[in-house]
C-alpha positions in Angstrom: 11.6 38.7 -23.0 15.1 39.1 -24.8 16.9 36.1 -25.3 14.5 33.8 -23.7 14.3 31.5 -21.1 16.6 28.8 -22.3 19.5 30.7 -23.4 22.8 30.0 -21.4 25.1 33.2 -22.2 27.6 32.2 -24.9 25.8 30.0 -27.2 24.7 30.8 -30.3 21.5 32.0 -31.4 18.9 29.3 -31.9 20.6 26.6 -29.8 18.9 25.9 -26.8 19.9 23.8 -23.8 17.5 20.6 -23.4 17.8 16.8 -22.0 20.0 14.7 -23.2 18.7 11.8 -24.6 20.8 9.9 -23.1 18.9 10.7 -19.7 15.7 9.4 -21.6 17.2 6.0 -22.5 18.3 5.4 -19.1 15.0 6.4 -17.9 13.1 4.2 -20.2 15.3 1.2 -19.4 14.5 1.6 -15.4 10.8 1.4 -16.4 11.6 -1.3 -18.1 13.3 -3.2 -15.7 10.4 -2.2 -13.4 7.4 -3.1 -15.5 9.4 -6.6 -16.2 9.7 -7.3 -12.5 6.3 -5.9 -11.6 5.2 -8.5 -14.4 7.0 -11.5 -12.5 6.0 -10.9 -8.9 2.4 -11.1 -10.7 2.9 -14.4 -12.6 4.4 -15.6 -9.3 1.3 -14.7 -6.9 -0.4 -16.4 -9.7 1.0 -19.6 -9.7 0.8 -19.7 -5.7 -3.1 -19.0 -5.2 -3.0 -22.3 -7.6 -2.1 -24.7 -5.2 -2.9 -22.9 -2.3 -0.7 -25.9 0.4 1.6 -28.0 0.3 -0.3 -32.1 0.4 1.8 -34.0 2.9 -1.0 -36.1 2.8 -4.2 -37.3 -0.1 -7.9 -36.4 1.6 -10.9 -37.5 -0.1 -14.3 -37.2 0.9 -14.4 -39.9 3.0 -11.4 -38.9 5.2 -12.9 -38.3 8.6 -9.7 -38.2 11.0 -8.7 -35.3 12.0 -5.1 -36.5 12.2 -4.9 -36.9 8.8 -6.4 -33.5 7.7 -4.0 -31.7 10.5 -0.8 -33.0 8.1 -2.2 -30.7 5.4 -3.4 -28.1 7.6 -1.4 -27.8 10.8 -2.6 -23.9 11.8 -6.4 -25.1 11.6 -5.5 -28.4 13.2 -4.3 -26.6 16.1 -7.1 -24.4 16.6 -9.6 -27.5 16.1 -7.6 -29.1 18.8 -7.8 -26.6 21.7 -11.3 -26.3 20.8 -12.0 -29.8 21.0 -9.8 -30.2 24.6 -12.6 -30.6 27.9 -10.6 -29.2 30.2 -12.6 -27.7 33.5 -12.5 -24.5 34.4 -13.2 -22.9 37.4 -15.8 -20.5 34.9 -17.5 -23.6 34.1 -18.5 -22.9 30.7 -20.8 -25.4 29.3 -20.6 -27.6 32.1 -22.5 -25.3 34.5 -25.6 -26.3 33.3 -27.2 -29.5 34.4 -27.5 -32.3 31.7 -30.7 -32.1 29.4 -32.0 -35.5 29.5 -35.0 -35.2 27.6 -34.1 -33.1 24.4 -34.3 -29.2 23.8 -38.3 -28.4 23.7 -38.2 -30.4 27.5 -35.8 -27.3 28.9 -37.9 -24.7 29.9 -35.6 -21.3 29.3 -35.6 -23.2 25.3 -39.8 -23.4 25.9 -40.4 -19.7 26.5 -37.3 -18.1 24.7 -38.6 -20.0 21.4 -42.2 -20.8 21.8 
């Protein structure tokens, strides 16, 4: 192969046409810049799965109101509230069965389902 791949017509021999380094500096610095910012978001996430909420409000272990743990947690509160609401239905739900007066082992589906 005369000449080679690299020659550009017109140069002399030896010189060859490459990259300037100039496109490598610039290069570099974007990495950089995106290592550094890839770096922050990190630290960031970091230093929000830390405190994980906001405390409106001090719990301890004696708190026992839900009130005062929906401040903290107003999603969970929610769902804990339309759980706890005894609305009838037309479906019934758990009121279709008839009260159990005397316990568990005196129903007898619980007798021969776990006997």
């Amino acid at each position: 192969m005369a000449g080679g791949f690299w020659r550009i017509p017109g140069m002399g021999r030896g010189e060859v046409r490459g990259i300037s380094p100039w496109w490598f500096a610039a290069l570099g610095a974007l990495a950089a810049i995106a290592a550094a910012s890839l770096l922050v978001n990190i630290l960031e996430r970091m230093q929000e799965a830390r405190n994980p909420f906001y405390r409106v409000v001090e719990i301890t272990e004696e708190t026992e109101d839900p009130a005062v743990w929906g401040k903290n947690f107003p999603l969970q509160y929610d769902g804990y509230r339309r759980t706890v609401d005894s609305m009838r239905t037309r479906f019934g739900g758990s009121e279709a069965l008839p009260p159990n007066r005397g316990g568990m082992w005196r129903a007898p589906s619980w007798r021969r389902t776990r006997a």
